[in-house]
ZAMARGU-4260 file (C-alpha; in steps of 0.2 Angstrom, whole numbers, plus 5000, padded with zeros to 4 digits):
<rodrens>
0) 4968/4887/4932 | 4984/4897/4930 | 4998/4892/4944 | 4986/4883/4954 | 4979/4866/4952
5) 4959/4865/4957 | 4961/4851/4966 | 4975/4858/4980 | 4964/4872/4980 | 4949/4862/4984
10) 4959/4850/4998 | 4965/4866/5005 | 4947/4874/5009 | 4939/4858/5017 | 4955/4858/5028
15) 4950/4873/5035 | 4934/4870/5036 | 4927/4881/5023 | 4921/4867/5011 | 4912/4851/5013
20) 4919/4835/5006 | 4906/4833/4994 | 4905/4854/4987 | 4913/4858/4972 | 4918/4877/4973
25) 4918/4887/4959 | 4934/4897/4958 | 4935/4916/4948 | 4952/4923/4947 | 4952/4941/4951
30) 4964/4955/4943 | 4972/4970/4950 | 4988/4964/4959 | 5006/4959/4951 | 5011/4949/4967
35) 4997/4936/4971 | 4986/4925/4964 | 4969/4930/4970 | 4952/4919/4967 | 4934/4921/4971
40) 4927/4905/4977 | 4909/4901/4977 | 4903/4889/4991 | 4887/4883/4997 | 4887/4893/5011
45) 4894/4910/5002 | 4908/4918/4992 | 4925/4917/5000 | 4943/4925/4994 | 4957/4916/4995
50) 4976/4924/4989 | 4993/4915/4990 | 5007/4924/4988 | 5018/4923/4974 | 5039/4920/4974
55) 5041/4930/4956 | 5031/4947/4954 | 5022/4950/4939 | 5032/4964/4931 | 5045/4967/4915
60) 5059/4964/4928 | 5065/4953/4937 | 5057/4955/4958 | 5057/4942/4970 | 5051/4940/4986
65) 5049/4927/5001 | 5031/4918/4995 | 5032/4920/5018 | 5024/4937/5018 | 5007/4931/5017
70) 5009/4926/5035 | 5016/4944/5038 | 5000/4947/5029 | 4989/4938/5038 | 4996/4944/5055
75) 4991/4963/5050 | 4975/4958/5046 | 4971/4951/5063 | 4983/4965/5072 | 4974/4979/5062
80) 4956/4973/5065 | 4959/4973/5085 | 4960/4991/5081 | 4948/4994/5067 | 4938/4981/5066
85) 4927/4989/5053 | 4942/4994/5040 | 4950/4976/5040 | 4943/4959/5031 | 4939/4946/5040
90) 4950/4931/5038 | 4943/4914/5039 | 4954/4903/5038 | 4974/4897/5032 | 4984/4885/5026
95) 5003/4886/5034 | 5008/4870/5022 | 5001/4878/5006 | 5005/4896/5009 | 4987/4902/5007
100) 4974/4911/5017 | 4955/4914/5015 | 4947/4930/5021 | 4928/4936/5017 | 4923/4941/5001
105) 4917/4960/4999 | 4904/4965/4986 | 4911/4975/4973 | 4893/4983/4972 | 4895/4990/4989
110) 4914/4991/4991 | 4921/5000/4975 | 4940/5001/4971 | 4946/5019/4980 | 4959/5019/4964
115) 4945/5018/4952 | 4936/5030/4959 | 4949/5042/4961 | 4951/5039/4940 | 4935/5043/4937
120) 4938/5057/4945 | 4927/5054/4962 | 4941/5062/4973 | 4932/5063/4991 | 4942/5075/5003
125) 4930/5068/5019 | 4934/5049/5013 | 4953/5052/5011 | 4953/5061/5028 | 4945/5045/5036
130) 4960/5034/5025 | 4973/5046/5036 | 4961/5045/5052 | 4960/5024/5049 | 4980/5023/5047
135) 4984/5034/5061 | 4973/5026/5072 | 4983/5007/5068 | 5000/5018/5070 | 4996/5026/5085
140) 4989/5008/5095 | 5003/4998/5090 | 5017/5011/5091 | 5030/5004/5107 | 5021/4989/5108
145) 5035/4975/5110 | 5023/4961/5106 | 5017/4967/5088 | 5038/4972/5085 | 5042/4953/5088
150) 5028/4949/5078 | 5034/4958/5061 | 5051/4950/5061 | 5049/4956/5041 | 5065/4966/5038
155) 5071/4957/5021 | 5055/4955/5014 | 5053/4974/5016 | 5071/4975/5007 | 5065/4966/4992
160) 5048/4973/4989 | 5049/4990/4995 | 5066/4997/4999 | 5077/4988/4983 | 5063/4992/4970
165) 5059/5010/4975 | 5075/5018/4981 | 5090/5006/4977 | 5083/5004/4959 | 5080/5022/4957
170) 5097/5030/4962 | 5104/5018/4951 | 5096/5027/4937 | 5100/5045/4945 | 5119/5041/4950
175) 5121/5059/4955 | 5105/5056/4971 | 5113/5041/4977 | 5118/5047/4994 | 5103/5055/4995
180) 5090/5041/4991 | 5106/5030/5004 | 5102/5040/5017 | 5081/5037/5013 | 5084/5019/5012
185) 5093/5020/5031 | 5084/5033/5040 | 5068/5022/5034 | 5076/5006/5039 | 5081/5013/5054
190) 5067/5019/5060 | 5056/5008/5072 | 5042/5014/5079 | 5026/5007/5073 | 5018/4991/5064
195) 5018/4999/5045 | 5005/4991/5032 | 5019/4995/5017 | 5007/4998/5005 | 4995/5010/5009
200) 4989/5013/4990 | 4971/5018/4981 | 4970/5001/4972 | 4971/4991/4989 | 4958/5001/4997
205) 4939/5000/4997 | 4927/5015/4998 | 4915/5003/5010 | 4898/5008/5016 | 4905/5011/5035
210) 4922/5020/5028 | 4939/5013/5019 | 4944/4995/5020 | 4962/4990/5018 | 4968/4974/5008
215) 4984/4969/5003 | 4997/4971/5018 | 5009/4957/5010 | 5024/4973/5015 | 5018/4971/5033
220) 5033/4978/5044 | 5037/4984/5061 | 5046/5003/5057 | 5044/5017/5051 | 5026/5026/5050
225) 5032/5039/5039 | 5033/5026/5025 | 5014/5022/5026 | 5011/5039/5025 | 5020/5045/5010
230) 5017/5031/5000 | 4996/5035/4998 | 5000/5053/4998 | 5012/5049/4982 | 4998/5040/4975
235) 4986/5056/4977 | 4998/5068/4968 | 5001/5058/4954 | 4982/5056/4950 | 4985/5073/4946
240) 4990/5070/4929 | 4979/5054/4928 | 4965/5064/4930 | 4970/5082/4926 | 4951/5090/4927
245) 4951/5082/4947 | 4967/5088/4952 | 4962/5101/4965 | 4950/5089/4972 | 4966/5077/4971
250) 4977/5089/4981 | 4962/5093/4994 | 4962/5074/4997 | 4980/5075/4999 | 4977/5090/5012
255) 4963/5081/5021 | 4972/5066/5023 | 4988/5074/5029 | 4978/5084/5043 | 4966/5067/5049
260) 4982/5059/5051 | 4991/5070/5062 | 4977/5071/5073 | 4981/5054/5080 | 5001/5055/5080
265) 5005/5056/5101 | 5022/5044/5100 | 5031/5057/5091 | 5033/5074/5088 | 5021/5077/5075
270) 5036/5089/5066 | 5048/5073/5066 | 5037/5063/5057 | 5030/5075/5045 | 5051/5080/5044
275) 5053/5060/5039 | 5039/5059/5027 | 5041/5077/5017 | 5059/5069/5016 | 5055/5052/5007
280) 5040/5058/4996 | 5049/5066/4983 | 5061/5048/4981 | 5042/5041/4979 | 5037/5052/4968
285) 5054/5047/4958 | 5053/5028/4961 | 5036/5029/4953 | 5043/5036/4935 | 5061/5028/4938
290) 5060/5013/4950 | 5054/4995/4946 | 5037/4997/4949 | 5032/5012/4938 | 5015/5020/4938
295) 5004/5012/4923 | 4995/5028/4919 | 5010/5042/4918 | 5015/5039/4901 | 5019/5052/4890
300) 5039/5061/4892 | 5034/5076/4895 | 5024/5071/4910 | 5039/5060/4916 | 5051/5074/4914
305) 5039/5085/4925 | 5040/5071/4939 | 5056/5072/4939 | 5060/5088/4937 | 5049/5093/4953
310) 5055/5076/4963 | 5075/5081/4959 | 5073/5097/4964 | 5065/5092/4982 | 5077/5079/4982
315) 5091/5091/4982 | 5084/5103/4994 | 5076/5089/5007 | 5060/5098/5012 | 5054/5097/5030
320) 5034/5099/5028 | 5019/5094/5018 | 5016/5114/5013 | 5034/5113/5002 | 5028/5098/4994
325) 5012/5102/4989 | 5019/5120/4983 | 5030/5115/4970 | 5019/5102/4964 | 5007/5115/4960
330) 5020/5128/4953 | 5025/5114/4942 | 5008/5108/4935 | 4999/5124/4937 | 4987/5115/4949
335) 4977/5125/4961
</rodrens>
């Protein structure tokens, strides 16, 4: 069973008390992600999901990572479901020794994939106003809070999966934005304000029946809110040329999103943080065409060269709000 042998697997649920000593689960791998092994397990008593972490990404390069982030992980789950209880899985159980932890399993038939919706192009300017509403909401409870910043001692781990891959990786290949995507990766760094989810993307979100539902948190960091925030609003412009016939509806999601958000923003000027994320979008935007982690569905040159083009340019001339953004994505693609 890939990595992971059935009978570790096993030992590990009945230690935490998910499994009797005589069940015999039956174990479902599930796809989607590039750096974890997830499984469905069937039980007697229910399905369950359990995901370990894993110390070498599933991408063509080389990307590790400290296999420790699941706990960083795990310590969002819990921080974030204080908050909003309803847009977090539960997690039932972990296992410290074998790097591992169990959390409910959702119904696919009543939680559908945000991303896959988005793809068929089901772009939901309400839904992705509640997705900036949800964030805003963990930002704004945890922001200043001392106990949740010495609880997200995740600095290096952030490095390796977020700041090297996107930024470092992608001014290597524009030699000529090197101090500018520099002064991204510190400003980022720098900035601690807030516990940050790191990967606030459409394929870790569930459209549930009660609103979104946020999974993956293995970038969990305490820092800087801005990153959350241009990270989803990335993913929601490049759908633009995934789904070419959605794209107004992609950039009123993008719109909605922006405005539910800065509803909840109270531990900062709202103007310094837009400042912060209309600064690091455009690298985004360039990491995802450039950086290690490329978007699967943007393949042909000519749409690269586009993405490039618009994300140099901004890149160049750092803008300071959403609106500038938005614009020049439009002018670019002809988008309304």
């Amino acid at each position: 069973m890939a990595e992971w042998n059935i009978e570790t697997l096993t030992d590990s649920l009945r230690d935490m008390g998910l499994a009797g000593p005589h069940d015999e689960p039956r174990y479902t791998a599930l796809t989607g992600g590039v750096s974890s092994e997830i499984w469905r397990v069937d039980l007697p008593s229910g399905a369950v999901c359990i995901k370990r972490a894993l110390p070498k990404l599933r991408v063509e390069q080389d990307w590790f990572a400290s296999v420790d982030r699941w706990q960083f992980e795990v310590a969002w789950f819990r921080v974030a479901r204080s908050i909003v209880s309803e847009a977090v899985p539960k997690i039932l159980g972990v296992d410290t020794e074998r790097h591992l932890f169990a959390m409910e399993f959702l119904d696919p038939g009543s939680h559908r994939l945000w991303k896959t919706m988005l793809r068929d192009g089901h772009a939901d300017p309400i839904f992705a106003g509640k997705v900036g509403r949800t964030v805003g909401r963990i930002h704004a409870a945890t922001a200043g809070r001392a106990d949740v910043a010495a609880a997200f001692s995740s600095d290096a781990i952030f490095e390796a999966i977020r700041i090297e891959p996107y930024l470092r990786v992608t001014a290597g290949r524009h030699p000529d934005l090197k101090s500018r995507f520099q002064a991204l990766a510190q400003t980022t760094l720098e900035t601690r304000l807030t516990l940050v989810h790191g990967d606030v993307s459409p394929k870790n979100i569930l459209v549930g029946p009660s609103g979104p539902i946020f999974l993956d948190a293995e970038c969990a960091w305490w820092g800087d809110p801005a990153f959350d925030v241009a990270f989803c609003l990335n993913h929601l412009l490049l759908k633009c040329l995934w789904t070419p016939r959605t794209a107004s509806s992609f950039l009123a999601c993008f719109d909605s999103f922006i405005q539910a958000y800065l509803a909840e923003v109270k531990w900062e000027p709202a103007a310094s943080l837009e400042a912060r994320t209309a600064a690091l979008l455009p690298g985004l935007l360039l990491a995802r065409i450039d950086g290690k982690s490329p978007v699967e569905y943007i393949t042909g040159e000519r749409d690269k060269n586009r993405v490039r083009q618009v994300a140099r340019a901004l890149l160049t001339v750092p803008p300071r709000c959403f609106f500038a953004i938005r614009a020049a994505w439009s002018r670019e693609f002809e988008f309304a």
